[in-house]
N, C-alpha and C positions, 0 to 999 in steps of 0.2 A: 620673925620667929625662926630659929633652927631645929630643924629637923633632927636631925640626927648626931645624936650624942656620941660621945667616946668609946661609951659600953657598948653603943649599937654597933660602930664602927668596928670595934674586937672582935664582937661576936660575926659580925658579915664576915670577917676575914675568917675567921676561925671555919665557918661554913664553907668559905670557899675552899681551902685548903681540903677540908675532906669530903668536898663534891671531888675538887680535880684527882684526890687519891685514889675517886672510886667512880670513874666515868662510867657510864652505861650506852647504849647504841639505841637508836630511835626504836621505840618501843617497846625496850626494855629497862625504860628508868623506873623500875621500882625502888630499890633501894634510895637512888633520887627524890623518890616521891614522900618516901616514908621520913626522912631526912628534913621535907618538907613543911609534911605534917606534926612532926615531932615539933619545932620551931615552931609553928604555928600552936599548938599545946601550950607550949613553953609561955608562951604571950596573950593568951588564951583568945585566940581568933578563930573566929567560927567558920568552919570548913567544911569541904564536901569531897571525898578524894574516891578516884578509879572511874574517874569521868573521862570516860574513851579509853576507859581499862587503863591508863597509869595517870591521866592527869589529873591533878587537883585545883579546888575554885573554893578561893577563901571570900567571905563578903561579911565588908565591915557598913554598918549602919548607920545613914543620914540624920542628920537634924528631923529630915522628912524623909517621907517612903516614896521618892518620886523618882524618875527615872536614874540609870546607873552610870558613874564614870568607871572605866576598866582601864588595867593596865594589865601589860601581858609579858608575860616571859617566859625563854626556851629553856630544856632542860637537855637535850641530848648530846651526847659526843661523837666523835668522830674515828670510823677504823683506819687510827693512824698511827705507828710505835712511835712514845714518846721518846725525844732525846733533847729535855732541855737541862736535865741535872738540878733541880730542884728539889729542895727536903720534903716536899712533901708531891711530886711526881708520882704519875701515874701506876697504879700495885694491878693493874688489869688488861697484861701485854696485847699488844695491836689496840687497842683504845685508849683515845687521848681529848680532853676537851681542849682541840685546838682552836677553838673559835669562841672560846668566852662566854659560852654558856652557863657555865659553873659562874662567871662574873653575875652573866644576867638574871641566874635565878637569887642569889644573895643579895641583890640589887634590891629586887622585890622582896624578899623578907626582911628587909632595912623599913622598906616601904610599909609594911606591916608591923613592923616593931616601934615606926613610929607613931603608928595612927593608933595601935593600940594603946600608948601612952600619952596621946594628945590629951588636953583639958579638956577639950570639949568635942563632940562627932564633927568629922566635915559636914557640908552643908546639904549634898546628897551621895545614897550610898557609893561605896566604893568599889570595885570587885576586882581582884589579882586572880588571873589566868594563868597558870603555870602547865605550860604546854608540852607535849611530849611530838618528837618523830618532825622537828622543822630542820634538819636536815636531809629527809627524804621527802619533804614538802607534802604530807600527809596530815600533820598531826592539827592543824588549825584547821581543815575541811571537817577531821572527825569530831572536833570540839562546839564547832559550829552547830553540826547534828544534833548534840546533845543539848541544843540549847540555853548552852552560855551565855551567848547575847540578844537574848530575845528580847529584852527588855534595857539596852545598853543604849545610852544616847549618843555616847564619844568612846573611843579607844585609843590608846596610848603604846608603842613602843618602842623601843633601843635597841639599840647595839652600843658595845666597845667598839672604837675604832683606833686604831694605833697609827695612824695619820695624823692626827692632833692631839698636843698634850694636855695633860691631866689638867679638869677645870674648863673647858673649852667643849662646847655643843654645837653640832649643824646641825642647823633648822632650815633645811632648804623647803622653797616652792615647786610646784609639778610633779613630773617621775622623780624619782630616786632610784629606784631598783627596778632592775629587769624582770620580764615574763620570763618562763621556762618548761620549755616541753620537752620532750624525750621521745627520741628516735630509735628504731630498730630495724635495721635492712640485713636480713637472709637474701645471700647470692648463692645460688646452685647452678654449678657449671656438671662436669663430665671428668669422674677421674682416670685416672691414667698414670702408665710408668713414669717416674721421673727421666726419663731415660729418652721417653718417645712422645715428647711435648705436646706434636702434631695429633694424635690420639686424644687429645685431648679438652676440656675447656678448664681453663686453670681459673679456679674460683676465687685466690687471691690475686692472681693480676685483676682480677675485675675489681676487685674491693679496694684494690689500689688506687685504681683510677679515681671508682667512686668517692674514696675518702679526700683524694688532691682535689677534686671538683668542687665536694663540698667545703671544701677550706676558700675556696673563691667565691663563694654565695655572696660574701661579707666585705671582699676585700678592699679598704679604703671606707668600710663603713663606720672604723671606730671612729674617724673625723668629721662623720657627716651627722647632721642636724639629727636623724633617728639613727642612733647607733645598732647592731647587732652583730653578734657573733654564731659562728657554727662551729662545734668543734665533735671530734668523733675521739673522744675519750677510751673505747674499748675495740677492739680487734682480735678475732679468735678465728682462726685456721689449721687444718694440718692434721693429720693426724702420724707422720714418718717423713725423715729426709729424704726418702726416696720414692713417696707416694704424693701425684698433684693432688692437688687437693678441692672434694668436690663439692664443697662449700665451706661459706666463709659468712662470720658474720659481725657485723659494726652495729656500734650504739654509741650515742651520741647525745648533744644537749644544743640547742635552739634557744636564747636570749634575744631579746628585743625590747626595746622600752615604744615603740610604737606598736599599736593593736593590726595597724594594716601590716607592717612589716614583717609583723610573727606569722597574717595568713600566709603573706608571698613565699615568705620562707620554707613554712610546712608544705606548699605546695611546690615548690622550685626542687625542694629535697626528691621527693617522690619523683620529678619528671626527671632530674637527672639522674638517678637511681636507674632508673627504668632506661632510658635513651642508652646510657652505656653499657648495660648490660646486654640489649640488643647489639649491640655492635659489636660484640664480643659472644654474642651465640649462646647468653646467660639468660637466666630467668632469676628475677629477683621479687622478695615479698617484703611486704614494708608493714610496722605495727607504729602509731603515733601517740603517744601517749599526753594528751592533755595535758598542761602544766597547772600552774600560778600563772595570775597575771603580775603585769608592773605595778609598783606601789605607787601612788599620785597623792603626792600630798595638796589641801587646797588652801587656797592665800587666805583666806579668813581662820581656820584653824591654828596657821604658821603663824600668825599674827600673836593669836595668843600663848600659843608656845614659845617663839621669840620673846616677849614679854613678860613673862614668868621666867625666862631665865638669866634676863638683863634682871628683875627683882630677886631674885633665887640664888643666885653665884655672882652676877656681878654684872656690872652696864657692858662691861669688852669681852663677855661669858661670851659671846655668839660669835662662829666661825665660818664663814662663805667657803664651799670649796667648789672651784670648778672642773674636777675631775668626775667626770662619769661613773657611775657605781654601773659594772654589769651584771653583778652576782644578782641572784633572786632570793624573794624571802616571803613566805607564807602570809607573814600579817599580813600581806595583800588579801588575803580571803575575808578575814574579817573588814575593810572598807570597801568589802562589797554588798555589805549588811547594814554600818553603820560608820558615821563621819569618826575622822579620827585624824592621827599625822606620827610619823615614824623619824625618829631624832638618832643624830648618833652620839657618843658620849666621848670626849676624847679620855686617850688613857694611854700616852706618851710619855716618857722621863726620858727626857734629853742623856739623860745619865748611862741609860740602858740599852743594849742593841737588843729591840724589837724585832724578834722573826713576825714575816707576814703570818694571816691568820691560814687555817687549814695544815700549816708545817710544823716537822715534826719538832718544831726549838721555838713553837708560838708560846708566849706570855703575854700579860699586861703588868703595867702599874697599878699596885691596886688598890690607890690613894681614889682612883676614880670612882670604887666602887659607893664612899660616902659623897662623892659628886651627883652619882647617878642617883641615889636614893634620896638624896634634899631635891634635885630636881623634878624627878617624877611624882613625889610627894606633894610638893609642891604645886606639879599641873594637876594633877587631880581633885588638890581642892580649887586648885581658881577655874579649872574647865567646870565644876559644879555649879561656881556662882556666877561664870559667864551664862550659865546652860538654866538657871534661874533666871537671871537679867531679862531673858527673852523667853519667858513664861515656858519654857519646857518645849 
């Protein structure tokens, strides 16, 4: 059976177009959300919205009232000015859904537009999570809270990846995606004329150092069996060209797809933080911020993911990639509640030059978008009747 019709396929696009016209920033997708809601109206699926204050949780009903299959999708964008020249680009300067969010949530109301017109209910209920704030890596902890998945046996989610084209899925085994925690070191030296160095402790030579140090935490580990990165993304010193400057401060992001390799990390950050700033007659304070862990998908899951999508799109639908994902992604919070497996969707045209995601000239094809929603539609009922097979 197919899923997903013609109409539904307009309409997704149609949504998508005026999500990406009216991107919103992690936790403030309301208009998002309402967007949401309004479609789910439209199709008359029973909802629950301003769950974690913008997200919404639509639940469509089983055969039986037995445990829930979930799928989940992001809603937020990104502060980025768009420059891809498209008609229907971004009307909400420095905000841009450059990462497919605006894909991934029309995904899921595909998802829902087709089960609401299915002949008959899936076999147990269904629930679409429409998350807010997964690019600040908040918005899946606070959904949790609210008890979204309290009662969830499996969960499901995506991404667009513009590495493979349209009609093509990775279903990998193990990690996929990186942890991520977030670093903050305050270095306070001793200001001084620019003039009279000696006077001084220069608060960014130190933050210098530190920052080249920590770019060696990692070095030669993108090829090693646990890959990790450190990078220090922000730098802020100064206050006049002719004033040293009597502090300086870095923040930064910690990836690891090993759990030991994230502690050594967070802890290597801190001593070398500390060791050089002694040696430079600095005093430095350090704040660590907890992340997301790695996403691990498990071989029995992948299994039936994998197999749903050789029956769903096609026996050569499945694509191995072995390139290392380091980016980090929230739905890890949720498989720390309940089993589940995170797939990407390809969404390539060979035709098109694809900017990476995060930039400001990102696009997909968005033929993948009626890829994505026969696929997910799809797992969600065979994870039901697998998830019956073996009595719940």
């Amino acid at each position: 059976m197919r899923w997903i019709t013609p109409e539904i396929e307009r309409e997704m696009i149609a949504i998508r177009h005026d999500l990406h016209r009216h991107p919103e920033l992690s936790w403030q997708e309301y208009r998002t959300a309402d967007k949401v809601c309004q479609t789910l109206n439209n199709h008359g699926v029973t909802y629950t919205e301003g769950i974690a204050g913008v997200g919404v949780v639509a639940d469509i009903p089983g055969k039986v009232n037995g445990p829930v299959i979930a799928l989940r999708a992001d809603m937020d964008a990104l502060p980025v000015q768009e420059d891809t020249g498209l008609s229907f680009a971004s009307e909400n300067p420095g905000v841009m859904h450059a990462c497919g969010h605006d894909g991934h949530t029309s995904i899921l109301l595909g998802v829902a537009m087709a089960l609401a017109d299915a002949p008959e209910p899936p076999p147990l209920p269904i629930r679409l999570l429409f998350q807010p704030a997964e690019e600040v890596a908040t918005g899946a902890k606070a959904m949790i809270r609210e008890g979204t998945i309290k009662d969830v046996r499996m969960i499901f989610g995506a991404h667009l990846d513009c590495n493979h084209p349209v009609g093509k899925v990775v279903v990998n085994e193990g990690v996929v995606s990186a942890s991520r925690d977030v670093f903050r070191i305050k270095v306070t030296g001793r200001g001084g004329h620019a003039a009279r160095p000696q006077e001084a402790i220069d608060a960014i030579k130190i933050g210098i150092h530190i920052a080249q140090e920590l770019q060696q935490l990692t070095s030669g580990a993108m090829t090693a069996s646990n890959p990790a990165v450190v990078s220090v993304g922000c730098f802020q010193a100064g206050t006049a060209p002719n004033v040293i400057a009597e502090t300086a401060v870095l923040e930064g992001t910690i990836y690891a797809q090993d759990q030991a390799e994230r502690l050594r990390l967070n802890e290597a950050i801190r001593e070398t933080a500390q060791t050089i700033a002694q040696q430079h007659n600095g005093i430095v304070s350090m704040e660590m911020e907890e992340g997301i862990p790695a996403i691990e998908n498990k071989p029995e899951i992948v299994q039936l993911a994998r197999e749903t999508a050789r029956s769903s799109l096609g026996k050569d639908s499945i694509v191995d990639t072995p390139v290392t994902n380091m980016g980090a992604e929230d739905f890890s919070c949720f498989l720390e509640h309940t089993e589940g497996v995170y797939v990407r969707i390809g969404s390539w045209n060979m035709a098109a030059n694809i900017a990476p995601a995060h930039s400001s000239q990102f696009d997909f094809d968005e033929g993948a978008l009626a890829v994505g929603a026969e696929y997910l539609t799809s797992l969600a009922i065979a994870a039901g009747k697998w998830v019956q097979e073996r009595g719940f």
